[in-house]
BAKOLZA-898440 format. One record per residue: residue in one letter; x, y, z of N, C-alpha, C, CB in turn. Coordinates in nm, 3 decimals. Glycine has a CB too. Layout:
! residues N
<site vofi="A" n_X="X" n_Y="Y" n_Z="Z" ca_X="X" ca_Y="Y" ca_Z="Z" c_X="X" c_Y="Y" c_Z="Z" cb_X="X" cb_Y="Y" cb_Z="Z"/>
...
This chain:
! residues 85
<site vofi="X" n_X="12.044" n_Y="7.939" n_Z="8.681" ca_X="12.067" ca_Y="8.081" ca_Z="8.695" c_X="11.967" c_Y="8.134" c_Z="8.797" cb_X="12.054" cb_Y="8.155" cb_Z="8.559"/>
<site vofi="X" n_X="12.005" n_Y="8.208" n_Z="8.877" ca_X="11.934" ca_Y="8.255" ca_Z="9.004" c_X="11.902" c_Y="8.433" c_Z="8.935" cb_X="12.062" cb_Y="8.237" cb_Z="9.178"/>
<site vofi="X" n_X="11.796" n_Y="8.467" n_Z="8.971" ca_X="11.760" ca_Y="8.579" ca_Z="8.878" c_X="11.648" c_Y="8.668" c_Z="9.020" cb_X="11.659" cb_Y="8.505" cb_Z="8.693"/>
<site vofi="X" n_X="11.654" n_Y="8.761" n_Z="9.027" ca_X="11.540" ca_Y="8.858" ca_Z="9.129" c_X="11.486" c_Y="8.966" c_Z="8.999" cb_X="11.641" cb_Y="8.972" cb_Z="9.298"/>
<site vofi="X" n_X="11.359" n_Y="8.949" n_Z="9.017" ca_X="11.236" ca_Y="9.012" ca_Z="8.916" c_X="11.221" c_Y="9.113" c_Z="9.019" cb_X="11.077" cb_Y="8.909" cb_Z="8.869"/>
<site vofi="X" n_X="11.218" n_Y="9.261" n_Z="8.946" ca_X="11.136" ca_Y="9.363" ca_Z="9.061" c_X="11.019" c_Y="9.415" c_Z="8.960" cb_X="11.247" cb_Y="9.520" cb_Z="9.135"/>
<site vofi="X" n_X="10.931" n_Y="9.497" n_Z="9.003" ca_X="10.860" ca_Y="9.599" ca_Z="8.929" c_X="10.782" c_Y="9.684" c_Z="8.982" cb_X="10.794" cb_Y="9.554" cb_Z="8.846"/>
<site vofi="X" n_X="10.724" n_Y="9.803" n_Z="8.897" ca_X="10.666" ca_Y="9.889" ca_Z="8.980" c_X="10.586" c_Y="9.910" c_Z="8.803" cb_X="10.776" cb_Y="10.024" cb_Z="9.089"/>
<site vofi="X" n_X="10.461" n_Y="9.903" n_Z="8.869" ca_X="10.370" ca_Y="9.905" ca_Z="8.713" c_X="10.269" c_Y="9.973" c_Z="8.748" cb_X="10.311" cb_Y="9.759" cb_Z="8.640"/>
<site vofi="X" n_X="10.243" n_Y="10.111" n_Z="8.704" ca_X="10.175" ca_Y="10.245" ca_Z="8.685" c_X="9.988" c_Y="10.158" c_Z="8.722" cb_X="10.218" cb_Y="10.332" cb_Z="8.475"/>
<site vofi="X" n_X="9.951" n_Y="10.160" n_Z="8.835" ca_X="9.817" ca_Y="10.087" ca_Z="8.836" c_X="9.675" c_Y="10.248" c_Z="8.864" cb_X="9.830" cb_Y="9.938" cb_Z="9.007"/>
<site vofi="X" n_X="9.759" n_Y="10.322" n_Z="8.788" ca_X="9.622" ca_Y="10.443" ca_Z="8.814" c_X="9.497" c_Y="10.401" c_Z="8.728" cb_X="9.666" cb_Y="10.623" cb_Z="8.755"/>
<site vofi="X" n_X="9.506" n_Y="10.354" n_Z="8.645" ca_X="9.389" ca_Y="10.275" ca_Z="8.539" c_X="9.372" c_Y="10.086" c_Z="8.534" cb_X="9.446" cb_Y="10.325" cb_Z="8.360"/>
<site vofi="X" n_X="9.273" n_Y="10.133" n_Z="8.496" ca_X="9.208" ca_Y="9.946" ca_Z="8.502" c_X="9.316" c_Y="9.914" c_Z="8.431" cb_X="9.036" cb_Y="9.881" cb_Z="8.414"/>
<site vofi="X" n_X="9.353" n_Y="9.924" n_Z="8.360" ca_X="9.450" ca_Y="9.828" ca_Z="8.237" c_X="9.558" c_Y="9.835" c_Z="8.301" cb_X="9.478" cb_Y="9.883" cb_Z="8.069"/>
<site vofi="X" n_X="9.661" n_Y="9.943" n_Z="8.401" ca_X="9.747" ca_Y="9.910" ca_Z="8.459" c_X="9.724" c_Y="9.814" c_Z="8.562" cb_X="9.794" cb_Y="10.003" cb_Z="8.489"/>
<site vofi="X" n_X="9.614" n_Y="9.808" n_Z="8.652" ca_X="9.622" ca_Y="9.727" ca_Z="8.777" c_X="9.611" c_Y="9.571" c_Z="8.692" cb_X="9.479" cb_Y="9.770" cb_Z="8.907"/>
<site vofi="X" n_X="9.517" n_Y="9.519" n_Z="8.573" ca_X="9.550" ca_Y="9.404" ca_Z="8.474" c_X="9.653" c_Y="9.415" c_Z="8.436" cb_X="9.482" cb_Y="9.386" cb_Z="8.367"/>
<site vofi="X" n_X="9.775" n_Y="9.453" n_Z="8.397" ca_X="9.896" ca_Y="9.464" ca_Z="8.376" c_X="9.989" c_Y="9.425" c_Z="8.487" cb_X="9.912" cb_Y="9.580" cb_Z="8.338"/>
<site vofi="X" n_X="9.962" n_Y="9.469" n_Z="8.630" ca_X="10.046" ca_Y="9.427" ca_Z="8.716" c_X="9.955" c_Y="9.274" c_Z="8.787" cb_X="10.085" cb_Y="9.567" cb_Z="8.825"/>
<site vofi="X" n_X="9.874" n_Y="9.228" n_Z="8.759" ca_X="9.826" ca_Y="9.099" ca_Z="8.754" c_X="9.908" c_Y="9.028" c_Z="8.692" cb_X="9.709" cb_Y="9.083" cb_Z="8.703"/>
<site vofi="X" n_X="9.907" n_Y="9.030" n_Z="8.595" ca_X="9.973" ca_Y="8.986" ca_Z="8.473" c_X="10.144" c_Y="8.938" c_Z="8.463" cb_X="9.949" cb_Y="9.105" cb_Z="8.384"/>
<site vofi="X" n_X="10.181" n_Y="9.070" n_Z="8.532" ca_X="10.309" ca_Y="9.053" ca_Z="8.549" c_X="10.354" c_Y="8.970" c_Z="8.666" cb_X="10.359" cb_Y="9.170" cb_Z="8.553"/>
<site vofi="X" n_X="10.291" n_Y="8.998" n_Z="8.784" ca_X="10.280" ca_Y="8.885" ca_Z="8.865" c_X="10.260" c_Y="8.746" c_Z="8.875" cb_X="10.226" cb_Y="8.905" cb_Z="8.909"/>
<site vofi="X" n_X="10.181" n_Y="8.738" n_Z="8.819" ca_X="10.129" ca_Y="8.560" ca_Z="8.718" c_X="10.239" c_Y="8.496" c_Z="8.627" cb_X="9.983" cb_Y="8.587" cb_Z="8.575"/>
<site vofi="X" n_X="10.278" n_Y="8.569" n_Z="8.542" ca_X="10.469" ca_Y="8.553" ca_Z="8.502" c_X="10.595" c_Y="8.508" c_Z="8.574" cb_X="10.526" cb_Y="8.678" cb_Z="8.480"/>
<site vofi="X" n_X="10.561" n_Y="8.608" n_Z="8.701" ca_X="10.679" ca_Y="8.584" ca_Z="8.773" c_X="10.626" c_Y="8.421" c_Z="8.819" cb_X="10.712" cb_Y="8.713" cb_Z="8.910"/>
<site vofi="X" n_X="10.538" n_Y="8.415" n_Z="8.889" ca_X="10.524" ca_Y="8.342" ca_Z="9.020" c_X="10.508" c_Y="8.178" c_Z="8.911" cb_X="10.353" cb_Y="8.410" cb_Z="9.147"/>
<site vofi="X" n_X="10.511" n_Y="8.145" n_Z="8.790" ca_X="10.529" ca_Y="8.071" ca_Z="8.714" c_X="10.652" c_Y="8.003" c_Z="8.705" cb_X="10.500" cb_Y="8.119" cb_Z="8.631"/>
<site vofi="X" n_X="10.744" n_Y="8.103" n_Z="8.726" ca_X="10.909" ca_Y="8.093" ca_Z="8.734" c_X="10.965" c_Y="8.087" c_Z="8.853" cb_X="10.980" cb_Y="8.202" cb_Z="8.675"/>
<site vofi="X" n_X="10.923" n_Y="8.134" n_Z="8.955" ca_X="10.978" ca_Y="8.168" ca_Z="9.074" c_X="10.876" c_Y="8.204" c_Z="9.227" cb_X="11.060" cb_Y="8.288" cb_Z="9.027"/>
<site vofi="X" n_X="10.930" n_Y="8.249" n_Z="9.320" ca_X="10.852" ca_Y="8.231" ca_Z="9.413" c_X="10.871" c_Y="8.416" c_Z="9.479" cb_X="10.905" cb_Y="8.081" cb_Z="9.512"/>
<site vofi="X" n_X="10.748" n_Y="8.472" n_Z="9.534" ca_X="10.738" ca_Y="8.599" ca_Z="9.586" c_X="10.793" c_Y="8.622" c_Z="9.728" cb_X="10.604" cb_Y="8.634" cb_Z="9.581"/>
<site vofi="X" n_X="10.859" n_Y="8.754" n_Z="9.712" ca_X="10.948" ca_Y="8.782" ca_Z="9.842" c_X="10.875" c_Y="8.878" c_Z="9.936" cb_X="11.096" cb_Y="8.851" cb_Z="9.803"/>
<site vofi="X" n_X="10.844" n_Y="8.959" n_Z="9.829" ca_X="10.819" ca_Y="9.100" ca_Z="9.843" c_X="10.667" c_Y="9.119" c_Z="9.761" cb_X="10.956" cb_Y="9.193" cb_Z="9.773"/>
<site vofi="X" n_X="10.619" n_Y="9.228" n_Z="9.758" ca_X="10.449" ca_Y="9.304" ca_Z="9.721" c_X="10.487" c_Y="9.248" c_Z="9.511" cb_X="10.439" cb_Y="9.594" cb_Z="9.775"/>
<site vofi="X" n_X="10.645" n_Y="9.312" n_Z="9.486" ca_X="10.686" ca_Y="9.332" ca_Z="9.340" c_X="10.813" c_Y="9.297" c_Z="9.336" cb_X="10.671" cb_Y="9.468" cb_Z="9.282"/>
<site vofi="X" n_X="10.875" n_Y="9.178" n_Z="9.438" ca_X="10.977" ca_Y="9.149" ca_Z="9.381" c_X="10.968" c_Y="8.968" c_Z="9.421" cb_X="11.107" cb_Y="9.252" cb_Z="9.438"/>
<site vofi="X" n_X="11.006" n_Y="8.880" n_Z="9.308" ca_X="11.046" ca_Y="8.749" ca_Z="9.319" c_X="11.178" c_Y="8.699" c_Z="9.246" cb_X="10.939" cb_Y="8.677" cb_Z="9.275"/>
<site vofi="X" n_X="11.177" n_Y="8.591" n_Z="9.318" ca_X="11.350" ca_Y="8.510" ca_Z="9.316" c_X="11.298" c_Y="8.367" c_Z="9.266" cb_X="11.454" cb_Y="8.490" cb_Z="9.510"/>
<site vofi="X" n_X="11.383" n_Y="8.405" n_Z="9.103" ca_X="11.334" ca_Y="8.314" ca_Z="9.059" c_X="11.484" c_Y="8.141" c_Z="9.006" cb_X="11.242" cb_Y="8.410" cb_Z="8.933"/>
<site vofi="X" n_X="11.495" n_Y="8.066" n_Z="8.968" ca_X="11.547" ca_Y="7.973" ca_Z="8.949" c_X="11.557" c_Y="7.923" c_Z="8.793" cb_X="11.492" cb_Y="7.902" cb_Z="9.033"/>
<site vofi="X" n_X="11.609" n_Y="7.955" n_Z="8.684" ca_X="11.548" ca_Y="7.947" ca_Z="8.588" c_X="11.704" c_Y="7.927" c_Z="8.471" cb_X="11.435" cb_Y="8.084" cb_Z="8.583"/>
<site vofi="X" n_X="11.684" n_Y="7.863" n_Z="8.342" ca_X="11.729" ca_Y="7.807" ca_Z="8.261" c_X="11.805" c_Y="7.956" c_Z="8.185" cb_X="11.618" cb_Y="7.713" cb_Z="8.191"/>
<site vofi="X" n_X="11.850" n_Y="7.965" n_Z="8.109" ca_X="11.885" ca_Y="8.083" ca_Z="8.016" c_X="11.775" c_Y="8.094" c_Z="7.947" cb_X="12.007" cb_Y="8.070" cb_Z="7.922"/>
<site vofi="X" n_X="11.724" n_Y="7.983" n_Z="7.861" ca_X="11.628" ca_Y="7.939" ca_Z="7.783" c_X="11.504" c_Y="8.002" c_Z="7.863" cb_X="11.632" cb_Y="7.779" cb_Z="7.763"/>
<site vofi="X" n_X="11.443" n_Y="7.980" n_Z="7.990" ca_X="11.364" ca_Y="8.043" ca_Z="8.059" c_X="11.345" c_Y="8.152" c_Z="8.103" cb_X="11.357" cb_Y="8.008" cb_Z="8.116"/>
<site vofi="X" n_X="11.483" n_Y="8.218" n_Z="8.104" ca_X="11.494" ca_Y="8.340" ca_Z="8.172" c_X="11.443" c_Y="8.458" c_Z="8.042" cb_X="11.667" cb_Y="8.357" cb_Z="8.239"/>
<site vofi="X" n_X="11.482" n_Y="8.389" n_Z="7.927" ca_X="11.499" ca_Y="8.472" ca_Z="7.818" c_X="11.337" c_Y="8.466" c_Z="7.756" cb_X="11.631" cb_Y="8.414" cb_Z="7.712"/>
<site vofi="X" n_X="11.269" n_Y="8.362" n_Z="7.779" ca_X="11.098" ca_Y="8.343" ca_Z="7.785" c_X="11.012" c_Y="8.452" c_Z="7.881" cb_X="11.061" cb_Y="8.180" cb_Z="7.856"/>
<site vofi="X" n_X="11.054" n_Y="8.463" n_Z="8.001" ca_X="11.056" ca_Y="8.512" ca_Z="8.093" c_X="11.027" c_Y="8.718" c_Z="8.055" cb_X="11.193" cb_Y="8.443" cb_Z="8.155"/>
<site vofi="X" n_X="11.196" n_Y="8.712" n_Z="8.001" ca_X="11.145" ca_Y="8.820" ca_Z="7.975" c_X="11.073" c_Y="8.909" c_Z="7.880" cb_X="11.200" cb_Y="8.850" cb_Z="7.993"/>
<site vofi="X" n_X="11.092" n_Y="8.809" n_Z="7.761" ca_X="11.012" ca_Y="8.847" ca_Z="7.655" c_X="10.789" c_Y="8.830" c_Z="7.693" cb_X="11.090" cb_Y="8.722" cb_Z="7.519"/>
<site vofi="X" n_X="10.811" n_Y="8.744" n_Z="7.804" ca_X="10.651" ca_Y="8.763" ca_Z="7.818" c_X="10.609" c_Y="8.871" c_Z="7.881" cb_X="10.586" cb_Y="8.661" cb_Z="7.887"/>
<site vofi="X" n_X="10.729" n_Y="8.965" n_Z="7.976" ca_X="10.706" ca_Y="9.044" ca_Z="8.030" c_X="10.697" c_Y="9.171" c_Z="7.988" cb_X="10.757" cb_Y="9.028" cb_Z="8.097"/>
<site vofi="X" n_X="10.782" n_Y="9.157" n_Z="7.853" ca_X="10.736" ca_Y="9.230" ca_Z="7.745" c_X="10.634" c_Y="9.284" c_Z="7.676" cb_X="10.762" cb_Y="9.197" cb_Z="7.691"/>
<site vofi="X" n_X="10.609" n_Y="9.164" n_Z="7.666" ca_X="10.426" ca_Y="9.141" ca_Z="7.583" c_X="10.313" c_Y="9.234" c_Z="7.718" cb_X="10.357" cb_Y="8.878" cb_Z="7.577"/>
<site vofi="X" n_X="10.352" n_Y="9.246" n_Z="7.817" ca_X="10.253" ca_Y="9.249" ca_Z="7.917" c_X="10.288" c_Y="9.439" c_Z="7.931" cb_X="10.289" cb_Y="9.119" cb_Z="8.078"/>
<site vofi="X" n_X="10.410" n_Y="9.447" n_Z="7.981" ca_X="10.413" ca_Y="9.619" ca_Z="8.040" c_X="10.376" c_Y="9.683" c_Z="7.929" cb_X="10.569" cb_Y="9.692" cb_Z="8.096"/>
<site vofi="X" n_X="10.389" n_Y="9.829" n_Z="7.971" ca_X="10.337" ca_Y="9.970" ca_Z="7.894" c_X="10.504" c_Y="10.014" c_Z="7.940" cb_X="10.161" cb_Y="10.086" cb_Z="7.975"/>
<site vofi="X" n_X="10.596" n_Y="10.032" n_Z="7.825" ca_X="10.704" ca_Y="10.078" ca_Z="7.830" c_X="10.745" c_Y="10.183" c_Z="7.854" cb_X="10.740" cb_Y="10.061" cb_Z="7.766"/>
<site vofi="X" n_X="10.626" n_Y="10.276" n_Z="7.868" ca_X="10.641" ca_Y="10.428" ca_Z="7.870" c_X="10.590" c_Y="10.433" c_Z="8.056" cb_X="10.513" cb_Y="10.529" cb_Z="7.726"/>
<site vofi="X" n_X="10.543" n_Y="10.388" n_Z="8.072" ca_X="10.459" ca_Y="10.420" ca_Z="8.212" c_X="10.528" c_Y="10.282" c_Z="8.348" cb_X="10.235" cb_Y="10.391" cb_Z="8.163"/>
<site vofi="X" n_X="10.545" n_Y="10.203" n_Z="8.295" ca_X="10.634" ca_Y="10.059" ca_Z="8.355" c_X="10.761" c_Y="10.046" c_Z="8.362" cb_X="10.617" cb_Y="9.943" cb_Z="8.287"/>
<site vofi="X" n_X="10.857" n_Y="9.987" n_Z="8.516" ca_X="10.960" ca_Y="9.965" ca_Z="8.487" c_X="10.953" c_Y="9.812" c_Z="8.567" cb_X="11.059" cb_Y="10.081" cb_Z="8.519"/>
<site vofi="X" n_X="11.046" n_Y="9.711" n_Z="8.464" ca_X="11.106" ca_Y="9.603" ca_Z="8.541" c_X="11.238" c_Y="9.599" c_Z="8.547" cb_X="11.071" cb_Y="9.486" cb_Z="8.499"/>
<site vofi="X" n_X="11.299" n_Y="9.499" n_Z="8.649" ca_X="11.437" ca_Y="9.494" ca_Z="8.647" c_X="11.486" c_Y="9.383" c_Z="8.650" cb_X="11.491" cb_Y="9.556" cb_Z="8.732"/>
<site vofi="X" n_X="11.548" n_Y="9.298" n_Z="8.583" ca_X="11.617" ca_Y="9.142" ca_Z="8.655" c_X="11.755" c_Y="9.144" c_Z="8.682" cb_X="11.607" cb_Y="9.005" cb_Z="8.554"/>
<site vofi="X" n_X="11.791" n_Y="9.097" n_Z="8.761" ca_X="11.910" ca_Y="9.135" ca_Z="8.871" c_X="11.954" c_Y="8.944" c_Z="8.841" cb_X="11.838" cb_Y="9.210" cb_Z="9.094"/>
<site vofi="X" n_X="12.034" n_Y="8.954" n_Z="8.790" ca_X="12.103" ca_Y="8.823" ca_Z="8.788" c_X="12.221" c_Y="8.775" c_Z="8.908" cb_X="12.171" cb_Y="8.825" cb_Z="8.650"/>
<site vofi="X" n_X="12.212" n_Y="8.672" n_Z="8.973" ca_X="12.328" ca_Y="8.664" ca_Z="9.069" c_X="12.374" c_Y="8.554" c_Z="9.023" cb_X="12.304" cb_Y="8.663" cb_Z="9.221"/>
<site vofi="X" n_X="12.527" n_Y="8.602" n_Z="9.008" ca_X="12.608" ca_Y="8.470" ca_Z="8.974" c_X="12.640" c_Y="8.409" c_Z="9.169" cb_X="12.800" cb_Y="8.527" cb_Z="8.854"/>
<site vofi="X" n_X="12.577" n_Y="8.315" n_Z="9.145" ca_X="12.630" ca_Y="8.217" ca_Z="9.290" c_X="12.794" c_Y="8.168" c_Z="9.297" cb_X="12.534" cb_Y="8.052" cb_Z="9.290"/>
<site vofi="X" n_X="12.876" n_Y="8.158" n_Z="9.242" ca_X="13.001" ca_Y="8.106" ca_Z="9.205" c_X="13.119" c_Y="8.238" c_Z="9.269" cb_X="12.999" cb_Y="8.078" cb_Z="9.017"/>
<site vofi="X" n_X="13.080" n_Y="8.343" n_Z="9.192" ca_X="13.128" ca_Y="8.487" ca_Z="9.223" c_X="13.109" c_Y="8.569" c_Z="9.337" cb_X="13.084" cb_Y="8.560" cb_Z="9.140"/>
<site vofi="X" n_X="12.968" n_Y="8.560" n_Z="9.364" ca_X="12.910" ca_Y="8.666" ca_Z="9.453" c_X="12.874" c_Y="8.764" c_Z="9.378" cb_X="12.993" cb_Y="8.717" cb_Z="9.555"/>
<site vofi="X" n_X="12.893" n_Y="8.770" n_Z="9.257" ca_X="12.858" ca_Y="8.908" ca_Z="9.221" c_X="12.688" c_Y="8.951" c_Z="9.104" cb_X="13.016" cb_Y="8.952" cb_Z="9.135"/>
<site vofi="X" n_X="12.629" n_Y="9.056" n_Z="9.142" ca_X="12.499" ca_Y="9.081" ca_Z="9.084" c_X="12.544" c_Y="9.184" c_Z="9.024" cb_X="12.375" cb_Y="9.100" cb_Z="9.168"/>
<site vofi="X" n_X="12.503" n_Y="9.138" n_Z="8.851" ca_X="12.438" ca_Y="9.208" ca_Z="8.751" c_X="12.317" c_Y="9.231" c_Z="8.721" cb_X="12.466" cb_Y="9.176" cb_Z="8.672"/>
<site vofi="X" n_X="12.274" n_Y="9.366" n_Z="8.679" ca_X="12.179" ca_Y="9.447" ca_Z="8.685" c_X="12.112" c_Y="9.455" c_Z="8.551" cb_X="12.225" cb_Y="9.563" cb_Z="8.733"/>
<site vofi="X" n_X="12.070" n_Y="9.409" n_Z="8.446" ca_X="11.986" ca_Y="9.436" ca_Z="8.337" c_X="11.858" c_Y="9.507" c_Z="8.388" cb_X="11.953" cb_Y="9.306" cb_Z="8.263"/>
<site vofi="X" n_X="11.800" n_Y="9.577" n_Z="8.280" ca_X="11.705" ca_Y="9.709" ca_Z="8.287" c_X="11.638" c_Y="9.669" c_Z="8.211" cb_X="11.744" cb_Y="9.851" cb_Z="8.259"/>
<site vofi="X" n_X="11.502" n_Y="9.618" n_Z="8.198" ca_X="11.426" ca_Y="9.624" ca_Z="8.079" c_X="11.308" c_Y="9.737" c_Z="8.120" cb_X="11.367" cb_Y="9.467" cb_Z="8.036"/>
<site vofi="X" n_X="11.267" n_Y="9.825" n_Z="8.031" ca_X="11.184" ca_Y="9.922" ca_Z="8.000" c_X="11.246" c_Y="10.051" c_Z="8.068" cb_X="11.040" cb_Y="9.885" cb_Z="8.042"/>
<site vofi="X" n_X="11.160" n_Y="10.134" n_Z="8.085" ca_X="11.228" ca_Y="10.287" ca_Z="8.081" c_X="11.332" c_Y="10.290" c_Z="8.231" cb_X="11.076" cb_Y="10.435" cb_Z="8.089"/>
């Protein structure tokens, strides 16, 4: 499954700019960096679904948004899941 990670994580406080560390260190585990906050990653269902639950553990849901953008290669076509606000 081919998957693009974006994010934009609130770094006005120490604990946000450790938070977008964090989230970065996640991605780049799974996948490889395109962009400042976005990577393309290569990953299992089983992984993807690890993936996002660690990214879980990491944002501030109120102040953080991620996005994973799934591309089916077969179709052409990208679906959009939303995790956090």
């Amino acid at each position: 499954m081919h998957i693009l990670v974006t994010y934009d994580v609130d770094t006005t406080s120490k604990e946000g700019a450790r938070r977008l560390r964090h989230v970065a260190k996640a991605c780049i585990d799974y996948g490889q960096r395109v962009q400042n906050s976005v990577f393309e990653c290569e990953v299992t269902e089983a992984q993807y679904c690890l993936l996002i639950e660690r990214i879980k553990r990491i944002i501030d849901m109120s102040l953080d948004s991620v996005r994973f953008y799934i591309i089916n290669k077969q179709t052409g076509i990208l679906k959009m899941k939303i995790k956090s606000k």
